[in-house]
N, C-alpha and C positions, 0 to 999 in steps of 0.2 A: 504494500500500500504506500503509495505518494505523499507525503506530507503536506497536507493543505495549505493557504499560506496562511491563513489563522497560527497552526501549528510553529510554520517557521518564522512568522513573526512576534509571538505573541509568547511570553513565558507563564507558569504558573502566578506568580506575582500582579502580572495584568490581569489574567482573568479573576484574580480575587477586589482587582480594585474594580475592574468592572462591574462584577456582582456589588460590591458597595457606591458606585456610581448611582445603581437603578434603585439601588438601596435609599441613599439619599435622595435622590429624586422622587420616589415613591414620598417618604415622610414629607415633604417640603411642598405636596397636594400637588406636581405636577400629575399633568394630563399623559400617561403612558401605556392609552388602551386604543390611540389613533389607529394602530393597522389592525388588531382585533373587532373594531367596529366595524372598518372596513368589509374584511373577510367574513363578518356575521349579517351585514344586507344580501352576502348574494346567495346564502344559501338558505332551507331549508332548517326549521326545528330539528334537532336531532342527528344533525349530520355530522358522515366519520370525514374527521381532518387531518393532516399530520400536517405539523407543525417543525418541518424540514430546518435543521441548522436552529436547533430549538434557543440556543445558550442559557439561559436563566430560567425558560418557562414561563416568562409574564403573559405572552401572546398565548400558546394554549393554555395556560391557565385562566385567563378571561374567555378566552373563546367555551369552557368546560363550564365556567361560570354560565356564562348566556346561553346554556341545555348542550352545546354540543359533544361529541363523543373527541377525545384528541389526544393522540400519539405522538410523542415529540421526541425527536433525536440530536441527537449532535455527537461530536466526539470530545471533547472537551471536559475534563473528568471533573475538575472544580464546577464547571459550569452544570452537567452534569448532576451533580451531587445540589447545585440550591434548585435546577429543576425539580427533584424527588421531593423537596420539602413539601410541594402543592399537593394537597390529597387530593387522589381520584385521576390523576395524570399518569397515565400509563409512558413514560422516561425510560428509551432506548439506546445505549451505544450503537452509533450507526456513521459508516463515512456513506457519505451521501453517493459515491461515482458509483459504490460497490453495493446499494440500495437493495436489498433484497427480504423486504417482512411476510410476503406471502401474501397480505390482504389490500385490500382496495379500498380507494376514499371517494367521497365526492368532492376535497378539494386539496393542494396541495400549500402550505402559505411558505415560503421563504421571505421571511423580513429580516431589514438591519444587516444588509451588504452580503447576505449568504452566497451570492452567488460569483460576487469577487471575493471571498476568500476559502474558496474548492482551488483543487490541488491545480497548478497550471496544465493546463492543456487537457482538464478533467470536463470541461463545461459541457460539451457536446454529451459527456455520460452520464454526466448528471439528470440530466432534461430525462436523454433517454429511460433514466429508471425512475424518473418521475412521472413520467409517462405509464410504466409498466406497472403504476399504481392507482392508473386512474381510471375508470369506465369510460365508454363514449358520453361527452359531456358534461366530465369533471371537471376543475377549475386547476390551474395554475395559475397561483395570485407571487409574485417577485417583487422584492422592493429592493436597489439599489443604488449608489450612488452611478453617476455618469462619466467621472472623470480616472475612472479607473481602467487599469489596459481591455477587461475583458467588457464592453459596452454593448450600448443600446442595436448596436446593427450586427453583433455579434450572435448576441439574446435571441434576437429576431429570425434568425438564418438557423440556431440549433433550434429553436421552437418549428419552424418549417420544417424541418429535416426530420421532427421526429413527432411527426401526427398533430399539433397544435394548429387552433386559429387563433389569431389576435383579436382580442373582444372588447379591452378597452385599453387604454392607454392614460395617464394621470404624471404630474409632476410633483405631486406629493400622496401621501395616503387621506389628506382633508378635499381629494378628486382636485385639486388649484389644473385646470386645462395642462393640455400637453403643450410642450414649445421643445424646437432644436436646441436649444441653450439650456435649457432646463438642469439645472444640478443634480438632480433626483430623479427617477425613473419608480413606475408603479405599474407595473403590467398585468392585466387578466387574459389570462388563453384558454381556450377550452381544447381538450381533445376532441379529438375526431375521431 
């Protein structure tokens, strides 16, 4: 397995300040359920989610909150371990390129840059076993930044290449319209 670049950039010590990052921000009443709301307009009461590149668990953990059913993975053992704090969150080690849980979702959410920090040259494997989780007309919902190597037309060409349609397009998770310039990227795909 390839080292993600989460992995090769990031040491134990960040992902703890991280965790205390969302930590703080959580007590200080920020608003930290923006792509969780997002990803709960488009589906269905009771829908199975996985919650792709999970790190903390706040996003399926609000998504379990708002009835739905949600598997979260990551590789990331610190991050990992404050996901399991959330009761009711079924928390998987999982590298996302080598994706293989057996069941299917009706939607898939990558938020918070998951998809620039898979292993380089893994993106195309990714999709595709994000794909191999979805039913015809599942959702892949991405949210990442735009100024990173792996981009918006990048995204766009693995999504075609492995069964998606592009269904909406957003430059933040509060829907702010799409534009070229756009810092952020927010994509909905359905399978096909």
């Amino acid at each position: 397995m390839q080292k993600t670049r989460w992995q090769s950039e990031r040491d134990a010590d960040d992902s703890r300040r991280y965790v205390e990052r969302f930590a703080e921000l959580e007590a200080s009443g920020a608003d930290l359920h923006g792509e969780a709301r997002f990803v709960d307009v488009l589906l269905p009461r009771g829908a199975r989610v996985l919650d792709a590149g999970c790190g903390t668990g706040r996003v399926g953990a609000e998504l379990l909150r708002r009835g739905h059913r949600v598997t979260a993975v990551d590789l990331d053992p610190v991050l990992l371990a404050e996901a399991r704090r959330c009761p009711g969150l079924d928390v998987r080690a999982a590298d996302l390129a080598e994706l293989d849980l057996e069941e299917h979702f009706d939607a898939v959410v990558a938020a918070g840059n998951v998809m620039v920090f898979v292993a380089p040259g893994t993106e195309d494997d990714v999709v595709r076993r994000v794909r191999r989780h979805l039913d015809a007309g599942g959702r892949f919902v991405a949210g990442f930044t735009t100024d990173a190597r792996y981009g918006v037309r990048e995204f766009d060409r693995d999504l075609t290449a492995n069964g998606f349609e592009l269904v909406h397009r957003f430059a933040g998770w509060a829907m702010e319209p799409w534009h070229d310039d756009a810092e952020w990227v927010v994509t909905v795909a359905r399978a096909m």
